[in-house]
C-alpha positions as CSV (number, residue, x, y, z in Angstrom):
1,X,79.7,-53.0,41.3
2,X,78.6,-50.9,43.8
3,X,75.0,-48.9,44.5
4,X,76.3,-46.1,42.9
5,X,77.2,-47.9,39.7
6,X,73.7,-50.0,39.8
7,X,71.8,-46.4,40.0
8,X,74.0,-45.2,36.8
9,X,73.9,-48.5,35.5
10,X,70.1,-48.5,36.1
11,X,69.1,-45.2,34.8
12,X,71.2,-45.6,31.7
13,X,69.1,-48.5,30.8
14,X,65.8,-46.2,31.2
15,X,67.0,-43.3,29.1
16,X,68.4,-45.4,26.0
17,X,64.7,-47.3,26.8
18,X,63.4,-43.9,26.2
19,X,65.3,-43.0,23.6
20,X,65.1,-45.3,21.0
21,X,61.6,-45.6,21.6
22,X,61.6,-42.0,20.7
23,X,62.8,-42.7,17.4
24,X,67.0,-42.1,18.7
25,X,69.4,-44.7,17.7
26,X,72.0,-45.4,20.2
27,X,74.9,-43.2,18.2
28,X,74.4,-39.7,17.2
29,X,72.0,-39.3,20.6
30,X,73.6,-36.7,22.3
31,X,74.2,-34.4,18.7
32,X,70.6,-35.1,18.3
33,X,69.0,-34.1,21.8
34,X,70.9,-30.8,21.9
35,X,69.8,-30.4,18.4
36,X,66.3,-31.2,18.7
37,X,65.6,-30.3,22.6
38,X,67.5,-27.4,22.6
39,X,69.7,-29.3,25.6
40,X,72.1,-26.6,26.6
41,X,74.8,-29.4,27.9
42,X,77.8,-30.9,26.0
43,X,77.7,-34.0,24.1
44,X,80.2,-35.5,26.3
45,X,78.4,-34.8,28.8
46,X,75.2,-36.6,27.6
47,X,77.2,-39.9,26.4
48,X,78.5,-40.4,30.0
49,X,75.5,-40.7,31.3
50,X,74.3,-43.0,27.9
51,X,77.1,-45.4,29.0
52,X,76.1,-45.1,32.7
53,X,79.3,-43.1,33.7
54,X,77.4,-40.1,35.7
55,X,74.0,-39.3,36.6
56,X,72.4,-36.1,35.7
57,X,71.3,-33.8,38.1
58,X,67.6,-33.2,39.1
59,X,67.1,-30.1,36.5
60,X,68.7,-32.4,33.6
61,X,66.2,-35.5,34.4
62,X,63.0,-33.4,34.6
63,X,63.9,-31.9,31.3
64,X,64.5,-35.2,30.0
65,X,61.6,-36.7,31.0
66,X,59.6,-33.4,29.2
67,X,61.3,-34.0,25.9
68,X,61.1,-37.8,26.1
69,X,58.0,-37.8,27.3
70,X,57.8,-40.0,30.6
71,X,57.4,-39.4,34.4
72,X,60.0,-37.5,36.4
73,X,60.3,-40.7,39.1
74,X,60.2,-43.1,36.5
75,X,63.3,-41.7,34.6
76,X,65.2,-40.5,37.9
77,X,64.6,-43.9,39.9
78,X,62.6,-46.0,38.4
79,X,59.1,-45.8,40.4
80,X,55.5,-45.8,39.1
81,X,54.5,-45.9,35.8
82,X,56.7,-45.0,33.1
83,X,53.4,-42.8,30.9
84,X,50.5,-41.7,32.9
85,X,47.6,-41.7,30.9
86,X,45.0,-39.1,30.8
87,X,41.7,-40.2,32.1
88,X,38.8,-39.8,30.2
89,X,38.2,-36.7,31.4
90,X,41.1,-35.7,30.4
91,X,41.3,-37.4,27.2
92,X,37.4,-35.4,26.5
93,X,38.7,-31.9,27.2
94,X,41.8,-32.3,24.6
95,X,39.7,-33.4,22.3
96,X,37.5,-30.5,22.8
97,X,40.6,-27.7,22.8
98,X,41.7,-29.4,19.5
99,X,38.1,-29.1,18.1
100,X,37.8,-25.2,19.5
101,X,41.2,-24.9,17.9
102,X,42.8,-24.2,21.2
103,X,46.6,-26.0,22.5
104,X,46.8,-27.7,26.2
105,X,48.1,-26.2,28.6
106,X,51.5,-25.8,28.2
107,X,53.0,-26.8,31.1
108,X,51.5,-30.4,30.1
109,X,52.7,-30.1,26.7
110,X,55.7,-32.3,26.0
111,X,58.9,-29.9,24.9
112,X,58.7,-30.2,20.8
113,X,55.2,-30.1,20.1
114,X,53.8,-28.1,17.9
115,X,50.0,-27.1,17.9
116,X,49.0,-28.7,14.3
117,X,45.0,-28.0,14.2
118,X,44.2,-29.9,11.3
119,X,41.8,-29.1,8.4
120,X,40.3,-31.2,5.4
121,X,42.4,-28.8,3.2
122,X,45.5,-28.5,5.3
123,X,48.5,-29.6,2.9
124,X,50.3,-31.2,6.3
125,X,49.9,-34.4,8.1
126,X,51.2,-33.9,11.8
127,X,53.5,-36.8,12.4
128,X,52.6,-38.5,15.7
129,X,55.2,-40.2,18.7
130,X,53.9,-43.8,18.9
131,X,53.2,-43.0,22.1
132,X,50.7,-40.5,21.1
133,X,49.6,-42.8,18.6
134,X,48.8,-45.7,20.9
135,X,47.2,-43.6,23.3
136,X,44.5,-42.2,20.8
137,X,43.8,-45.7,19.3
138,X,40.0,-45.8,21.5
139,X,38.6,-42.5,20.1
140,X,37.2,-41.1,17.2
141,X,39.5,-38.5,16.2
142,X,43.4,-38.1,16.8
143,X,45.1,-35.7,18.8
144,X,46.9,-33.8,16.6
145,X,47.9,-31.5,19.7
146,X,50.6,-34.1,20.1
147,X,52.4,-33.2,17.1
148,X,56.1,-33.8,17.0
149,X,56.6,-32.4,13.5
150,X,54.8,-32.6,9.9
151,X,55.0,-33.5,6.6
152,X,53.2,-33.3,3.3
153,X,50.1,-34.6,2.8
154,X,49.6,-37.5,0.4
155,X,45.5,-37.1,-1.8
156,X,44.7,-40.4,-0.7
157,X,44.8,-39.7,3.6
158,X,41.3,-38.5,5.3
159,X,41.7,-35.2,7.7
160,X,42.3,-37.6,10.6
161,X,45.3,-39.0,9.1
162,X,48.7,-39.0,10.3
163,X,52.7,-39.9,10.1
164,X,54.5,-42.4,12.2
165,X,58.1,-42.2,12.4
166,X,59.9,-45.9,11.5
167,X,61.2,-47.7,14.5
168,X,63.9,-50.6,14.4
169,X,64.3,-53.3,12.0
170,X,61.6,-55.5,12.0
171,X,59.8,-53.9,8.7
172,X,63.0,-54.3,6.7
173,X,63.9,-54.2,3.7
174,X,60.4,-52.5,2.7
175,X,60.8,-50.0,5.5
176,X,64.0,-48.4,6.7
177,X,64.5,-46.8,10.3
178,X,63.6,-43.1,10.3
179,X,61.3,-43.8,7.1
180,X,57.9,-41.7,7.2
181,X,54.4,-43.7,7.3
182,X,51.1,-42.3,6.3
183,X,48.6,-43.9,9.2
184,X,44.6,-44.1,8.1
185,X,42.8,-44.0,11.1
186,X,39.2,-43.9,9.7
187,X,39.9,-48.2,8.5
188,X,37.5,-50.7,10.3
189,X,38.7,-54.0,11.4
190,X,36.3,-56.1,8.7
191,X,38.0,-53.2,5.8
192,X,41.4,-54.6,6.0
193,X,42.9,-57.4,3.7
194,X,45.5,-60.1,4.1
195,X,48.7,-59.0,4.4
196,X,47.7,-55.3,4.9
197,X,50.2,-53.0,6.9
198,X,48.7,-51.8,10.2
199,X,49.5,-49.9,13.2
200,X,48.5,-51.5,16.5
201,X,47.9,-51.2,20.0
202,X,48.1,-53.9,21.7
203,X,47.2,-55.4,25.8
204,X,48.6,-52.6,28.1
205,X,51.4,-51.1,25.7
206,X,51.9,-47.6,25.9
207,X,53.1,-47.2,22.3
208,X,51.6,-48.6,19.3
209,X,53.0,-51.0,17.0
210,X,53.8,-51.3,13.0
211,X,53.3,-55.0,11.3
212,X,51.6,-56.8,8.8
213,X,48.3,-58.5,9.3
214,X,48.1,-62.1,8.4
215,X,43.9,-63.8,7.9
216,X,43.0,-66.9,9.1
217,X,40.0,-68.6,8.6
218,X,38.3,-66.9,11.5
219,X,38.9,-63.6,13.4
220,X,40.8,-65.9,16.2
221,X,43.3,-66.9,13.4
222,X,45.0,-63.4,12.9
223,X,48.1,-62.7,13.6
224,X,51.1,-59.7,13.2
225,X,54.0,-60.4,11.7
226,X,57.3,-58.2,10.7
227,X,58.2,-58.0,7.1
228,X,61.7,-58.5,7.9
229,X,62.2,-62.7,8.0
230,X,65.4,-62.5,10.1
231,X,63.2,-61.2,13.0
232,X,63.4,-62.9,16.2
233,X,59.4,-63.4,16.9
234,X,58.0,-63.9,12.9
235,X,54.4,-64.3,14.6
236,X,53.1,-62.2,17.0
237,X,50.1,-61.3,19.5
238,X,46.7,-62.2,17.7
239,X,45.1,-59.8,16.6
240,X,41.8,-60.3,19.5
241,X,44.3,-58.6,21.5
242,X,44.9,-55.8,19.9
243,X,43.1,-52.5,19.2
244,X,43.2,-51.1,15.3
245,X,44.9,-47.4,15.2
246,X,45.1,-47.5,11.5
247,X,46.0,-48.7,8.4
248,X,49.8,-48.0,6.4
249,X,48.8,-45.9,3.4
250,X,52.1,-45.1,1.9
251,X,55.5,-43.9,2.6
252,X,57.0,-40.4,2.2
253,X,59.9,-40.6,-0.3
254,X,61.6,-37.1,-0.8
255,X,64.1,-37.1,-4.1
């Protein structure tokens, strides 16, 4: 294999990376991003560079990395940090625009969100990236500026509450990928119950994570696990590691 083939070899990697942590299963990508992101490109096009065949040009990559939400160098070569955080400065004055009822700037506004300024009345949840969800898990209220959709609003979900998006397989058979989960931020740690559903952040992850909490004896003894048991890693990071973003209310089931 040449350099050539290790840079399409490498970048393919990143973008399926990207992808399915967007919520994209490896089939049906393509159909989806021109669906979805409004990618003016062919869907041949797209799988060749999913199975590492060509690389995108510069235009392609930076509007990729908009939609997918991660940096321009990261995607295109690999360098620096795959998310850039806000600082809390940052962090303060989106806060503060969602509380005036304003939107960010634009040009800082991944492609696909939709400015959900939410109310106690407001018959929508704003269903969250778990990027977005993970980066919110230190403050008070969530950033419903990050918005990459909605759905309806179940009675028992405070104003602050929001939808996750079902990853992967590890919550099977209770929890399907692409299922809808109601997320209740306003839980403290000392509220929740053996075997309650949570959403996680944990050490330096960008995204958050969905598993069940198992007690022990002593806050030490808590641990994650997935509800699927065929899982590779059936116990996971103690929970001292982790920060709380909320706790699973319910699932959206549409008949």
């Amino acid at each position: 294999m040449n350099s050539s083939d290790d840079a399409k070899a490498a970048f393919a990697k990143r973008l399926n990376d990207a992808l399915t942590e967007k919520g994209y299963t490896q089939r049906g990508s393509a159909q989806r991003l021109k669906k979805e992101a409004g990618f003016d490109i062919s869907d041949r096009a797209i799988n060749k560079w999913l199975k590492a065949e060509t690389l995108p040009d510069h235009h392609n990559i930076e509007f990729l990395a908009k939609f997918l939400g991660v940096n321009f160098n990261w995607l295109a070569a690999g360098q620096g940090e795959k998310i850039t955080k806000p600082n809390p400065s940052e962090l303060m004055q989106r806060i503060k625009d969602i509380e005036n009822g304003g939107a960010r700037d634009s040009s800082t506004a991944p492609i696909g969100t939709v400015n959900a300024t939410m109310v106690e009345s407001s018959d929508k949840v704003p269903i969250l990236s778990w990027v977005a969800a993970g980066s919110w898990s230190n403050v008070d209220s969530v950033c419903f500026d990050d918005a990459i959709g909605e759905v309806s609003r179940p009675r028992n979900l405070s104003k602050n509450g929001f939808a996750l998006i079902v990853r992967g397989e590890s919550m099977l058979p209770k929890f399907d990928p692409d299922d809808i989960i109601y997320v209740e931020p306003e839980t403290g740690l000392l509220a929740l119950k053996n075997n309650d559903l949570v959403i996680v952040q944990c050490n330096h992850d960008t995204e958050a994570t969905f598993k069940q909490l198992v007690l022990g004896e002593t806050s030490e003894d808590m641990y994650l696990r997935p509800l699927n048991p065929n899982w590779h890693e059936q116990k996971m990071l103690p929970m001292g590691e982790c920060n709380l973003v909320g706790k699973v209310v319910g699932k959206y089931v549409e008949y």
